[in-house]
TIMARKOL-164526 format. One record per atom (N, C-alpha, C): residue number from 1; atom name; x, y, z. Coordinates in pm, 1 decimal. Each point is the difference from the previous one (the first is absolute). Example, Ala and Ser with C-alpha at 12.3 -4.5 7.8 and 13.67 -1.06 7.14 Angstrom:
<nodes>
+-----+------+----------+----------+----------+
|   n | atom |        X |        Y |        Z |
+-----+------+----------+----------+----------+
|   1 |    N |   1319.0 |   -569.0 |    780.0 |
|   1 |   CA |    -89.0 |    119.0 |      0.0 |
|   1 |    C |     90.0 |    120.0 |      0.0 |
|   2 |    N |    -35.0 |    105.0 |    -72.0 |
|   2 |   CA |     82.0 |    119.0 |      6.0 |
|   2 |    C |    -77.0 |    109.0 |     73.0 |
+-----+------+----------+----------+----------+
</nodes>
This chain:
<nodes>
+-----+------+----------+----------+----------+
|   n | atom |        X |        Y |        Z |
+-----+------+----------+----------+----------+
|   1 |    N |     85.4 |   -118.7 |      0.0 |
|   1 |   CA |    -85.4 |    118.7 |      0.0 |
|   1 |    C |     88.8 |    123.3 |      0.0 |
|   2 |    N |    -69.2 |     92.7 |    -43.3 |
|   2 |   CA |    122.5 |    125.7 |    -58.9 |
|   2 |    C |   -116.1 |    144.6 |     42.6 |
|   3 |    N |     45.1 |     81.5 |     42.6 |
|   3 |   CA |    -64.2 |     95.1 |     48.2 |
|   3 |    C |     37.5 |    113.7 |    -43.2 |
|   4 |    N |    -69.3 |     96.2 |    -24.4 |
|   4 |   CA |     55.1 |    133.5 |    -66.3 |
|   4 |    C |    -94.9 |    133.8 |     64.6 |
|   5 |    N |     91.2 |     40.1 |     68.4 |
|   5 |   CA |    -73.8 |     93.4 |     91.5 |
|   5 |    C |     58.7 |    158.7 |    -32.8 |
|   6 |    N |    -83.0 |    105.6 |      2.0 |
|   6 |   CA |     27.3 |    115.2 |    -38.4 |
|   6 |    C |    -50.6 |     43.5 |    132.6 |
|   7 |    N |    142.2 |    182.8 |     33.9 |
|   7 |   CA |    -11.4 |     91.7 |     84.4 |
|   7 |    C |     -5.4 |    126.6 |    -68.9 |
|   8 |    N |   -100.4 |     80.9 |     54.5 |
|   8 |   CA |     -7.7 |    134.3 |    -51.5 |
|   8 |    C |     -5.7 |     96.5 |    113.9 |
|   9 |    N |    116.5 |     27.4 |     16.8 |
|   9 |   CA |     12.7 |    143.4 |     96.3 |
|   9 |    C |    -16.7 |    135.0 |    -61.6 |
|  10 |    N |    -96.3 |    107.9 |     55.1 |
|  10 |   CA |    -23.4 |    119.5 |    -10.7 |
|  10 |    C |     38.0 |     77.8 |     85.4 |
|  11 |    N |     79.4 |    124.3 |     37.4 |
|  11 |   CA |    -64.2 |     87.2 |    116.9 |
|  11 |    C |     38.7 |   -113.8 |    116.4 |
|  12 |    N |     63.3 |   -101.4 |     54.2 |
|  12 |   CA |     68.5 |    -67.9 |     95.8 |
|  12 |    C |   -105.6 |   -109.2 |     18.2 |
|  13 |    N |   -111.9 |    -52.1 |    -58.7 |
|  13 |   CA |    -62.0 |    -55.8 |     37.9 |
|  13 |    C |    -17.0 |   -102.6 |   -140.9 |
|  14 |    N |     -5.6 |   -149.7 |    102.0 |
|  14 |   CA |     16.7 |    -97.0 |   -141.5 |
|  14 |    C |   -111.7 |   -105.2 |    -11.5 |
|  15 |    N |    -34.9 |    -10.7 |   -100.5 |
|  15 |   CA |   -106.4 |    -91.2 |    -70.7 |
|  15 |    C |     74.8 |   -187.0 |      7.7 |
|  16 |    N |    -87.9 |    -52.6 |      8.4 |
|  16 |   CA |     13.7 |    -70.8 |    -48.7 |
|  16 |    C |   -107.1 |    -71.4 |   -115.7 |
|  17 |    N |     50.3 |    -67.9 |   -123.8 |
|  17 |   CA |    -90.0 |    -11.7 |    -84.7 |
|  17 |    C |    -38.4 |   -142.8 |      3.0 |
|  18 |    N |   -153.7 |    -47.0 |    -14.8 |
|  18 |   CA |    -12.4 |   -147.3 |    -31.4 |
|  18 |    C |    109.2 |    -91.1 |    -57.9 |
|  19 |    N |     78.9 |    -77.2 |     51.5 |
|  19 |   CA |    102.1 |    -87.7 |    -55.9 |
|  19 |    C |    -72.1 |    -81.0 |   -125.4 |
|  20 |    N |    100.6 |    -10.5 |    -51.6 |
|  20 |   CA |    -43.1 |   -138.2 |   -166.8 |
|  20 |    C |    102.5 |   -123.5 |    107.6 |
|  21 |    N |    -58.3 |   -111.2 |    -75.4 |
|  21 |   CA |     49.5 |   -115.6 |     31.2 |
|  21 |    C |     22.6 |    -55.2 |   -153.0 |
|  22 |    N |    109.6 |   -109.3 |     -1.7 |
|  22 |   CA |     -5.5 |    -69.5 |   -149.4 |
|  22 |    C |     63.3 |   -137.0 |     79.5 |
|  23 |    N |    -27.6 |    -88.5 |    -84.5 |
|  23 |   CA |     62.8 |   -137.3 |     22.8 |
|  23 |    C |     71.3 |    -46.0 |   -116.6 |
|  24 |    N |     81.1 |     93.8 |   -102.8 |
|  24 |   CA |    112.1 |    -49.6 |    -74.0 |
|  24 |    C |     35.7 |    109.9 |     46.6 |
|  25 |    N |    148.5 |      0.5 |    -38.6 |
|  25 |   CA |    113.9 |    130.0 |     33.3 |
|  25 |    C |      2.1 |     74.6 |   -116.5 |
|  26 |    N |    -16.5 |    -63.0 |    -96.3 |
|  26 |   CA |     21.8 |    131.5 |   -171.5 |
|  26 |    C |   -148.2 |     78.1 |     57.0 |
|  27 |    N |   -118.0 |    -50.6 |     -8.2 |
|  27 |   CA |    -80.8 |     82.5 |     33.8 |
|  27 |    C |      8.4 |     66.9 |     95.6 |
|  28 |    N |     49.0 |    -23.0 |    155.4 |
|  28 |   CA |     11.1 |     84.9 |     40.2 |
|  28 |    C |     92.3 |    145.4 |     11.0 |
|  29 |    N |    108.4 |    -29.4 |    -80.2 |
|  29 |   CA |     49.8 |     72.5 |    -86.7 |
|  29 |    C |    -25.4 |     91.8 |    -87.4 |
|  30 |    N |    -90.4 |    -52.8 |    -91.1 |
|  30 |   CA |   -106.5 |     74.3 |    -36.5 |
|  30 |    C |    -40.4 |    122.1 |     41.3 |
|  31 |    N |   -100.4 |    -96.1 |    118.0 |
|  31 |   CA |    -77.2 |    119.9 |     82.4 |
|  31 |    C |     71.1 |     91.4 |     56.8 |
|  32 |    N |    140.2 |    -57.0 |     52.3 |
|  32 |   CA |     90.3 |    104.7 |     87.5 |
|  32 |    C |     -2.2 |    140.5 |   -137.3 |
|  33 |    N |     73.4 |    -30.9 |   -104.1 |
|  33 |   CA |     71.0 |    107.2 |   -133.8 |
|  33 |    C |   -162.2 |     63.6 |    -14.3 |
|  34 |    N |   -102.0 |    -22.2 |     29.0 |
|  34 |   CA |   -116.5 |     75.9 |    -74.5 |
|  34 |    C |    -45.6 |     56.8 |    100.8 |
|  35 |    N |     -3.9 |     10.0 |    142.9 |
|  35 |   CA |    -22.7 |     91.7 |    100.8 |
|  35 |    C |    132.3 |     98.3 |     14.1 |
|  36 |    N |    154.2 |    -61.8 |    -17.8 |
|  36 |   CA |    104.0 |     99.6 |    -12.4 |
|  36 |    C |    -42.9 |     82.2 |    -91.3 |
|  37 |    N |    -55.7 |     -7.6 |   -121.9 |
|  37 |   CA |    -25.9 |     75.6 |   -101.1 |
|  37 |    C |    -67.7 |    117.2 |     60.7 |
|  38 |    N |   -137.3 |    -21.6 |     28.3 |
|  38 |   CA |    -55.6 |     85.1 |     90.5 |
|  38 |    C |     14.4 |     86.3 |     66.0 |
|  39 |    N |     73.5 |    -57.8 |    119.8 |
|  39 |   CA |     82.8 |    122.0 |     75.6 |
|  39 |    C |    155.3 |     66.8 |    -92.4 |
|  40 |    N |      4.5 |    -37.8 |    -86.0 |
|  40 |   CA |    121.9 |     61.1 |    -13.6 |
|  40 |    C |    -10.3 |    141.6 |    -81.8 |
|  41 |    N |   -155.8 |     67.5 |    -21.0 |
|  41 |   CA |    -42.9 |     79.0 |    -23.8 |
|  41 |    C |   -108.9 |     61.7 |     74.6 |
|  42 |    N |    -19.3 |    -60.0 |    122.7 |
|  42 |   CA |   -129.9 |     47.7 |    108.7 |
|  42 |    C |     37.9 |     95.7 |      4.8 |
|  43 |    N |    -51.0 |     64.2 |    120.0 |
|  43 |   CA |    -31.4 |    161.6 |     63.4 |
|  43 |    C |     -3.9 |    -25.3 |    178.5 |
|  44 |    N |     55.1 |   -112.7 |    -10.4 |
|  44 |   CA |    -15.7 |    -63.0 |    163.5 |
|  44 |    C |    203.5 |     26.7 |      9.5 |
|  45 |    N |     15.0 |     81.5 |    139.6 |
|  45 |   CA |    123.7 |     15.5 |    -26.2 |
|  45 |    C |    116.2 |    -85.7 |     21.3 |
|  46 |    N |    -49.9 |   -148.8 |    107.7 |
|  46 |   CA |     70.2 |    -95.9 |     -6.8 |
|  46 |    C |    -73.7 |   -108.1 |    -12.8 |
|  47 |    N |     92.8 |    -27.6 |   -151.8 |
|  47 |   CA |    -91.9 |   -162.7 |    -40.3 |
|  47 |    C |     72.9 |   -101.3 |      2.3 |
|  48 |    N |    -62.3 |   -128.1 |     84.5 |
|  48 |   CA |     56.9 |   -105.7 |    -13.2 |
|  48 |    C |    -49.4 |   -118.9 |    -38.2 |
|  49 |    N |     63.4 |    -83.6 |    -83.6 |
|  49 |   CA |    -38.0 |   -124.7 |    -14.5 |
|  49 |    C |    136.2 |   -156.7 |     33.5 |
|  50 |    N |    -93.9 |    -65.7 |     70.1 |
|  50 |   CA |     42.5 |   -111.7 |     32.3 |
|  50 |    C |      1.6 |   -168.2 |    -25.8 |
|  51 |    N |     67.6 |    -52.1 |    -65.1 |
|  51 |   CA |    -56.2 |   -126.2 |    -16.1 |
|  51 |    C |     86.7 |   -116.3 |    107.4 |
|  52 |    N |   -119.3 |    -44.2 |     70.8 |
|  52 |   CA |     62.3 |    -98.6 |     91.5 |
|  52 |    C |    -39.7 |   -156.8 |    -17.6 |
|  53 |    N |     87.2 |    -72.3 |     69.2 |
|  53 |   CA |    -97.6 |   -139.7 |    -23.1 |
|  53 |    C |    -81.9 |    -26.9 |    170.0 |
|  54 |    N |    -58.6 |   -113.0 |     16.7 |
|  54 |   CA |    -79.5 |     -7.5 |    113.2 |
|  54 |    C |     88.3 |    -19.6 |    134.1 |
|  55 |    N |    122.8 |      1.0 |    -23.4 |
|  55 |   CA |     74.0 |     25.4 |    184.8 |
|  55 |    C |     54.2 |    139.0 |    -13.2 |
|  56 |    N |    -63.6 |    110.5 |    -91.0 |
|  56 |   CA |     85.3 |    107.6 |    -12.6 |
|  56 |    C |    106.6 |     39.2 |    -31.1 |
|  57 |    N |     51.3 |    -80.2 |    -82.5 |
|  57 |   CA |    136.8 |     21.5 |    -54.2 |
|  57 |    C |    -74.2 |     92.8 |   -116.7 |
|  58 |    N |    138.3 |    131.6 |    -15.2 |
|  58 |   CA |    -21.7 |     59.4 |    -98.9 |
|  58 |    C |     47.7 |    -44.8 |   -127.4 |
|  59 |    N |    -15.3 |    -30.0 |   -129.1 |
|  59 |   CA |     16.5 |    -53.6 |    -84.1 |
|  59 |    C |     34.3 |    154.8 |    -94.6 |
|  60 |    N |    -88.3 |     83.7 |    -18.6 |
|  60 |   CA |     23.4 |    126.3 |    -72.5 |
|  60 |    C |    -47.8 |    134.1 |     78.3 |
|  61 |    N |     22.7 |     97.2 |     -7.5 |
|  61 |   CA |    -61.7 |    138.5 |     44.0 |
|  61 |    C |     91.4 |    130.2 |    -79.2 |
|  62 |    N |    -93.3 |    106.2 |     15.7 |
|  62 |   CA |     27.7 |    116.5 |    -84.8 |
|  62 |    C |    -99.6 |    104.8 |     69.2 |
|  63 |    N |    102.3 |     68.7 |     -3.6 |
|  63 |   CA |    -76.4 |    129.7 |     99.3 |
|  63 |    C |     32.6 |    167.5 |   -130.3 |
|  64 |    N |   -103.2 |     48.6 |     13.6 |
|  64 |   CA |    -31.9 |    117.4 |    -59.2 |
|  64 |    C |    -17.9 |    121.3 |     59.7 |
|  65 |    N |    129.8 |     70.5 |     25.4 |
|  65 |   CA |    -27.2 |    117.1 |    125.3 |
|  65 |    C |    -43.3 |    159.6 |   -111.2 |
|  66 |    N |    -85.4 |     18.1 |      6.9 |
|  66 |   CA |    -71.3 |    109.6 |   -111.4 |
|  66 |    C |     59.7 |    119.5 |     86.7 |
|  67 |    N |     23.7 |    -11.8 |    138.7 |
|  67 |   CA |     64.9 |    124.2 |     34.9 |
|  67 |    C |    127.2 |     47.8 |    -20.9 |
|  68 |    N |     66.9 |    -88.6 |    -54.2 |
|  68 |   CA |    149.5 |     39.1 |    -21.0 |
|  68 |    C |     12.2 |    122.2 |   -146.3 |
|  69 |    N |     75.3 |     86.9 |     44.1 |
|  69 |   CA |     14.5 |     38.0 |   -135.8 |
|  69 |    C |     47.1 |    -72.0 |   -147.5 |
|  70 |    N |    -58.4 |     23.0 |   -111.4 |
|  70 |   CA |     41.2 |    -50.7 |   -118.1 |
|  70 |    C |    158.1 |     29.4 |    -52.9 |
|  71 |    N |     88.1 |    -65.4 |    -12.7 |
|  71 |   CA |     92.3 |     44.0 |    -75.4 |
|  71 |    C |     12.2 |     29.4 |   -141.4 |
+-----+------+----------+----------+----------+
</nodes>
């Protein structure tokens, strides 16, 4: 089992979003790259996405800090 959980911090306060579950790893893969997509253009100023398996090991993550300045 493979879990893919997204954080959206605003203003110091953080969301958490309904997790996806998958039971192959390409799909959950998948799902991880198509919610990164997402945030990697939100308006939420810290975005995160996580893909874990079921003892919590992190397998992938990518964080999107919209507050940093652009170079």
């Amino acid at each position: 089992m493979y879990i893919i959980q997204e954080l959206q911090t605003t203003n110091g306060q953080t969301a958490l979003v309904t997790p996806a579950t998958e039971a192959d790893l390409n799909q959950a893969k998948s799902t991880f790259h198509l919610r990164a997509s997402y945030a990697a253009v939100s308006q939420v100023d810290v975005h995160t996405v996580m893909l874990h398996d079921e003892r919590g090991d992190v397998i992938d993550k990518i964080v999107f800090d919209h507050t940093a300045s652009e170079a």
